[in-house]
matplotlib code that plots the C-alpha trace (Angstrom):
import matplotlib.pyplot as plt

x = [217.7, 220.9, 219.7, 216.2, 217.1, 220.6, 218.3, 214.6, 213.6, 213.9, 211.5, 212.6, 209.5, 209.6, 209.1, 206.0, 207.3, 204.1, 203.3, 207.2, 208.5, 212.3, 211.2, 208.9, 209.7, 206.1, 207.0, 204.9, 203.2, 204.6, 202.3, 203.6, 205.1, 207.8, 210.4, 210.8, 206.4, 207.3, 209.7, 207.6, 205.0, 207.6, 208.8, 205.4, 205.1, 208.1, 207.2, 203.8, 205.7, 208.5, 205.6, 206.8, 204.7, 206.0, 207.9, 209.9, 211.1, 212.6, 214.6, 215.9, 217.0, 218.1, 220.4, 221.7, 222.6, 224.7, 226.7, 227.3, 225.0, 222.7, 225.6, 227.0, 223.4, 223.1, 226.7, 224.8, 221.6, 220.6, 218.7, 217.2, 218.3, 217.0, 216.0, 214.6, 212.6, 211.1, 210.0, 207.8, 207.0, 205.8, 203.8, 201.4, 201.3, 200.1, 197.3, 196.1, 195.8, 193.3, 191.7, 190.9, 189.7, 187.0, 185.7, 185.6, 183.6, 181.7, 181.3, 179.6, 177.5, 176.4, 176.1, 173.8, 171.6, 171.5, 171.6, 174.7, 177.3, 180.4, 183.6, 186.8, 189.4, 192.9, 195.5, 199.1, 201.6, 204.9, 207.3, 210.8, 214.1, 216.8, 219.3, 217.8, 217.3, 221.0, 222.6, 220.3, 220.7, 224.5, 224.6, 222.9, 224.0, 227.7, 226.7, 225.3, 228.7, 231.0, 229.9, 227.2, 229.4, 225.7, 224.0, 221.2, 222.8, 219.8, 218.8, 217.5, 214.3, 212.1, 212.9, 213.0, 209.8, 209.0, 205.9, 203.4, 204.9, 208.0, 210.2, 212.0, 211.2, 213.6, 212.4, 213.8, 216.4, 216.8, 220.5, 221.8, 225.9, 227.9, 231.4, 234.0, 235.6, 238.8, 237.0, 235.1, 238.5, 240.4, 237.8, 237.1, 241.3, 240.5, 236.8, 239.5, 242.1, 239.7, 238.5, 241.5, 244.4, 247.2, 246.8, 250.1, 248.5, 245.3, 247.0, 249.3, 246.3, 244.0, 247.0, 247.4, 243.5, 244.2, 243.9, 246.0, 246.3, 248.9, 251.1, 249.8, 249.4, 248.9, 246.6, 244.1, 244.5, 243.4, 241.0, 239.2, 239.0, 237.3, 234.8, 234.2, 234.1, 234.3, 232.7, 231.9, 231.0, 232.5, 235.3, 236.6, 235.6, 237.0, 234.1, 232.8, 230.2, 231.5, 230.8, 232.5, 235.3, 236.0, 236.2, 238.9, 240.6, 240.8, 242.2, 244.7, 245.4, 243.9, 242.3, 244.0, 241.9, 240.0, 240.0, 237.2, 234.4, 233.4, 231.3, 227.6, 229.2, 230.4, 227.3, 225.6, 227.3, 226.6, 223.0, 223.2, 225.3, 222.4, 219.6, 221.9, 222.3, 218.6, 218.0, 220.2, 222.5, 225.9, 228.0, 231.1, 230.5, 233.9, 233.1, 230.2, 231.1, 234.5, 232.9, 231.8, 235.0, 236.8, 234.7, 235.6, 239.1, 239.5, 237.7, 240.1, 243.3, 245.3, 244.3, 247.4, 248.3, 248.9, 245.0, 243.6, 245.8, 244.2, 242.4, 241.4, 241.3, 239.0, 240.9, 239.6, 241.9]
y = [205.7, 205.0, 203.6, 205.3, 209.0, 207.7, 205.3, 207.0, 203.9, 201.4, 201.0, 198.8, 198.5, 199.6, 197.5, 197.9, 198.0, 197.1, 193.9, 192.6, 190.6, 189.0, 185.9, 187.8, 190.7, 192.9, 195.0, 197.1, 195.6, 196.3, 196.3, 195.2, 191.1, 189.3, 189.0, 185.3, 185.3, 187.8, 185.8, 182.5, 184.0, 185.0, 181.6, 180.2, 182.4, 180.9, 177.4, 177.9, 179.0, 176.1, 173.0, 172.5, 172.6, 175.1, 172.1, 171.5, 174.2, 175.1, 171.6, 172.8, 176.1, 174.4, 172.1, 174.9, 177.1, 174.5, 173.4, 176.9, 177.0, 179.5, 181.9, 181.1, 181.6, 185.0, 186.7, 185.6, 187.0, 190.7, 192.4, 195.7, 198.4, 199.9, 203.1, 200.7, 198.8, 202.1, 203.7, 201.3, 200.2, 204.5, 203.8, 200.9, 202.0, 205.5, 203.5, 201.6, 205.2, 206.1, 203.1, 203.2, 206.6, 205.4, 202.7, 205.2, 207.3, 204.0, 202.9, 206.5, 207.3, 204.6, 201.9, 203.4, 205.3, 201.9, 199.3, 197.8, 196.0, 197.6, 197.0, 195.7, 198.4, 197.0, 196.4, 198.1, 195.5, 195.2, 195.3, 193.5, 196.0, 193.4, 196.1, 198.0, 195.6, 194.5, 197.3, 198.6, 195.7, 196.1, 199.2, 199.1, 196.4, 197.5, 200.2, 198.3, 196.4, 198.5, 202.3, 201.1, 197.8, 196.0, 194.6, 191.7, 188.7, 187.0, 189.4, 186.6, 186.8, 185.8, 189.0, 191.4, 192.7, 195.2, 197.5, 199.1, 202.7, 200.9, 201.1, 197.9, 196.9, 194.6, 192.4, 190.1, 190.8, 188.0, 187.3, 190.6, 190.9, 193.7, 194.4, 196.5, 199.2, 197.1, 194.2, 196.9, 198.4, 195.2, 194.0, 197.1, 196.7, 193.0, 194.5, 197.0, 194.7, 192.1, 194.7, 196.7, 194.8, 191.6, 188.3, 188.9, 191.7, 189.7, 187.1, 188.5, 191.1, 188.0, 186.2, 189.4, 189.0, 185.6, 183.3, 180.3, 176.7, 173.5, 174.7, 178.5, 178.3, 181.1, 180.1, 178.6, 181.5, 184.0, 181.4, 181.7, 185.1, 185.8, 183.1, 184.7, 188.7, 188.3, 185.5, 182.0, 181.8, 178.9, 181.0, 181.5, 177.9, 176.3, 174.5, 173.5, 174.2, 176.6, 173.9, 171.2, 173.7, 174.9, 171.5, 170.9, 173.8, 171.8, 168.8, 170.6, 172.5, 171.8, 174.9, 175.8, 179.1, 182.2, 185.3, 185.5, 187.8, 187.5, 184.3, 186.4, 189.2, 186.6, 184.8, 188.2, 188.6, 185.2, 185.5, 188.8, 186.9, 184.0, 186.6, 188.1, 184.9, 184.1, 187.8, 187.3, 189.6, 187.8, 190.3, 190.8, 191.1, 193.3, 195.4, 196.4, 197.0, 198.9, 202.5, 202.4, 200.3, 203.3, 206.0, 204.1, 203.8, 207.0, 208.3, 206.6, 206.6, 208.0, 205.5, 203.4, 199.8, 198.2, 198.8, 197.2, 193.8, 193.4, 190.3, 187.1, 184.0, 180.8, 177.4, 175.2, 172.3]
z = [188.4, 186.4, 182.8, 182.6, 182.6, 180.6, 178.0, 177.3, 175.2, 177.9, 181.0, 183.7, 186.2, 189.9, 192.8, 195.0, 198.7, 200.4, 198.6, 198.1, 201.0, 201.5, 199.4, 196.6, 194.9, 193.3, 190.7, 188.1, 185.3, 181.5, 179.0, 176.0, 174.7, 176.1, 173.5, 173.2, 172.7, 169.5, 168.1, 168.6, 166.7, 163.6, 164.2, 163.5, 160.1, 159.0, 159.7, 158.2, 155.2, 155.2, 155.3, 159.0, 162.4, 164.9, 167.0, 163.5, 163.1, 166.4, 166.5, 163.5, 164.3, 167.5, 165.3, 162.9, 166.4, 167.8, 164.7, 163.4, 160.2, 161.6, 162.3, 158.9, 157.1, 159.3, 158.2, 154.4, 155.1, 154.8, 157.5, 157.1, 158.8, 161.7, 160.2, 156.9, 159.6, 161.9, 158.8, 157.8, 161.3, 161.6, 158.1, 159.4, 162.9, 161.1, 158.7, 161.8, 163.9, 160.4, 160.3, 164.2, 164.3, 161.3, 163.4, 166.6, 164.2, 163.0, 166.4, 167.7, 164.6, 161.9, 165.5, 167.7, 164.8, 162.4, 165.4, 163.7, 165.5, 166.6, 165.1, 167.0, 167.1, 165.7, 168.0, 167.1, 166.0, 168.2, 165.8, 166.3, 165.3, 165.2, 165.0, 167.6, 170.1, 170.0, 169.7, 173.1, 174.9, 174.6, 175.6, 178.8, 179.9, 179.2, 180.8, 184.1, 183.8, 183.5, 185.0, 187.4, 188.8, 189.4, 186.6, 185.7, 184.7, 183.2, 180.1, 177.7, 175.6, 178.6, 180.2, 177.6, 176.8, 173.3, 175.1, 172.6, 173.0, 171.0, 174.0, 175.5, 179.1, 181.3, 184.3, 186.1, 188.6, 190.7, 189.5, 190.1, 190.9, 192.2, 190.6, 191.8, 190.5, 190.6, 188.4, 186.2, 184.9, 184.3, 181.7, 180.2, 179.2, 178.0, 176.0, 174.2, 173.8, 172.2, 170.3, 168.9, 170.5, 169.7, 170.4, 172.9, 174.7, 175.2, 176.6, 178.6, 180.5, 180.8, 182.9, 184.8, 185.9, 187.0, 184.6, 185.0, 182.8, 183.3, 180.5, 180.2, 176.0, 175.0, 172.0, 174.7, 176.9, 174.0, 173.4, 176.8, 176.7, 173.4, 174.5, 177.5, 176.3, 172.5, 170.3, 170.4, 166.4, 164.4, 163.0, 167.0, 167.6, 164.5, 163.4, 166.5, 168.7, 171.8, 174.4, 172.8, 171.8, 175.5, 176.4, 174.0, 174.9, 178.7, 177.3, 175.3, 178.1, 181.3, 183.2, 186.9, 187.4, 186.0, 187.2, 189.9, 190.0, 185.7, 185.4, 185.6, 182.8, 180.3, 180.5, 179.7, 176.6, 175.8, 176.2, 173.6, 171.5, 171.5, 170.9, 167.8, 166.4, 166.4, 165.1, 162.3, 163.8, 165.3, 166.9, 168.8, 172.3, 172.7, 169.8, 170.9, 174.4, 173.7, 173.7, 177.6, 177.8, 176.8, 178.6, 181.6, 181.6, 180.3, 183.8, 185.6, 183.6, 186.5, 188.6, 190.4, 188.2, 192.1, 193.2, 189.7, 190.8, 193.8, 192.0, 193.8, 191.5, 191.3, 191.2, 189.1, 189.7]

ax = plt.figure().add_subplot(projection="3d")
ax.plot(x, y, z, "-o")
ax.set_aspect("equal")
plt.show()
């Protein structure tokens, strides 16, 4: 009832009551190709292409995510633009609608006077809008973040489907977690401030949330927080993968306590971030984010500074 009305191009399916139970939950049926299926099959083109079987050249994309490359060949490579890409997604979907209204006309006349054999209609190609898809996925599930307070927290390819009307379905919600509106405003200030503010103000409103370390450095502070609301590209992570980097920030500075309630809405924009990457599109979690950010704490901006520190922290000592 929130994003549907709010987002027309994205259908998340209803739950049948009478066949869902505490343990199993029913829900309608999308028609249309799971995300991570689509890009397996552009992945397969490519490979074809390259020499290399279909097992190849995931390990290598595999390799090239977790040492940077891919990210570094993606800021190198150009990707249409959306409108580039719809257009001639509208211009085959348009010959295909000809052609299958010559084989209905095949099918009905020449076929049952001649005795011929009846032609196979073609099937309209689901056609993957990197710029689309990010930019959407963003948007709603900012928007499930930050206005709603209960969002998905598992929005990877597996669960994003493109559906033959050209809209994006989302399924899925087993790990669904509430925020309140306490939470919400807090890391809309720390999406802006990544997005438009200092390194000082960044790391002085992430230790207000609650984040604590042995010798609270402010480098790994700011550190933490663009990897958890930001970026986690080889220019944040100096070279380095972001695993192997957050576990240097620890030994540089070993990690007390983050704020609580955050761990499901950084791993959402780390999931988008992923599915960029992979897209050719890497992105800035807080950039893209800041608008409902904004919207947000502009709703509330008379709202008293005492109620949004009412913040309990995890220890991680």
């Amino acid at each position: 009832h929130n994003i549907m009305p709010r987002f027309p191009n994205v259908v998340i399916p209803r739950p049948i009551p009478g066949m869902s139970t505490e343990f199993v939950l029913v829900m309608e049926k999308l028609d249309g190709t799971k995300l991570v299926d689509a890009l397996k099959i552009e992945q397969a083109k490519m490979a074809t292409e390259q020499g290399k079987t279909l097992e190849e050249f995931e390990q290598e994309m595999m390799t090239k995510y977790l040492s940077g490359e891919l990210y570094r060949e993606a800021k190198k490579k150009y990707t249409p633009s959306a409108f580039i890409i719809n257009t001639y997604a509208s211009l085959i979907r348009t010959i295909n609608r000809i052609k299958n209204l010559c084989i209905f006309i095949y099918n009905h006349t020449i076929v049952p006077i001649l005795k011929r054999y009846p032609i196979d209609y073609i099937e309209q190609y689901v056609f993957i809008n990197p710029h689309e898809i990010i930019d959407l996925l963003n948007e709603v599930h900012a928007h499930e973040i930050l206005i709603d307070g209960i969002f998905n927290g598992d929005p990877h390819p597996g669960n994003i489907f493109l559906l033959k009307n050209g809209k994006i379905g989302l399924i899925d919600f087993g790990q669904v977690q509430e925020l309140s509106l306490s939470h919400r405003l807090k890391l809309a200030k720390l999406i802006v401030l990544l997005s438009e503010g200092t390194k000082e103000e960044i790391v002085q409103h992430y230790i207000s949330m609650g984040t604590r370390t042995r010798h609270m450095n402010p480098y790994v502070i700011e550190k933490l927080a663009r990897l958890g609301f930001d970026r986690d590209d080889p220019e944040i992570c100096e070279g380095k993968n972001a695993q192997l980097f957050f576990e240097d920030l620890g030994k540089l500075d070993k990690i007390i306590q983050l704020p609580d309630g955050y761990l499901m809405a950084a791993r959402v924009g780390l999931l988008l971030r992923g599915l960029g990457t992979w897209l050719q599109l890497p992105h800035s979690t807080a950039q893209k984010w800041t608008p409902i950010a904004k919207k947000l704490l502009d709703t509330y901006k008379d709202i008293d500074e005492q109620f949004l520190n009412s913040f309990v922290s995890v220890d991680y000592s």
